[in-house]
N, C-alpha and C positions, 0 to 999 in steps of 0.2 A: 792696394789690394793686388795680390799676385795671380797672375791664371792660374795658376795650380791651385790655389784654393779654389775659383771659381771652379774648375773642374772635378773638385770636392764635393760641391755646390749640387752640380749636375749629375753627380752618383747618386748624393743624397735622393733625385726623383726617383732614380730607377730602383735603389734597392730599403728604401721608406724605413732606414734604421743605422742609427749614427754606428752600432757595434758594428751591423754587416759593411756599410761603408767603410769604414775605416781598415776592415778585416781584406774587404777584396783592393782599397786603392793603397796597402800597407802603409799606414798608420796607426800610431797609437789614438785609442777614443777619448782619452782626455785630452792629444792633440786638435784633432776633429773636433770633436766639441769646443776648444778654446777659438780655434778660428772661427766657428760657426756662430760665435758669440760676439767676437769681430767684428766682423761683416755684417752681423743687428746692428752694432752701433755703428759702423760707417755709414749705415743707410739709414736710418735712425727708427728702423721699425723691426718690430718681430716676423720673423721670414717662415716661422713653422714654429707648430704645435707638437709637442712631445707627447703620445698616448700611449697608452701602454701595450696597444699594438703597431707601435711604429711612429711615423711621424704625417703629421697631416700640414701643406703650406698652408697658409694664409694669402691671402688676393696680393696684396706685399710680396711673400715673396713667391708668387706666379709672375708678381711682374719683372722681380729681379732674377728669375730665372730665363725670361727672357732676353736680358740684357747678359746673361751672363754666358746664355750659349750665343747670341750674337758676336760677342766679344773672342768667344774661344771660337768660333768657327770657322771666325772672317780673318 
């Protein structure tokens, strides 16, 4: 896994929508999304819920979001 995705990862919380992420971190959203589907299976759990207002985590991935800015931070 490369920190540039996890830093994906971490937009993901702030802007709760794979089209806005990818719009402000420029990427394409079928890039964004293909990593985001990645990173489910590296970790081997669903990390968020796709609603139709946005995205909601899962306790999964609250946790790999902690790991993920630990990792980018340090």
């Amino acid at each position: 896994m490369q920190i540039e995705h996890l830093r994906y990862f971490i937009a993901l919380e702030q802007y709760k929508s794979i089209n806005k992420t990818s719009q402000m971190m420029n990427t394409a959203p079928q890039n964004l999304s293909r990593i985001l589907k990645n990173m489910e299976m590296e970790f081997g759990s669903e990390l968020f819920y796709r609603t139709p207002n946005g995205i909601t985590f899962t306790t999964s991935g609250m946790d790999f979001m902690q790991f993920a800015k630990n990792t980018v931070y340090q």
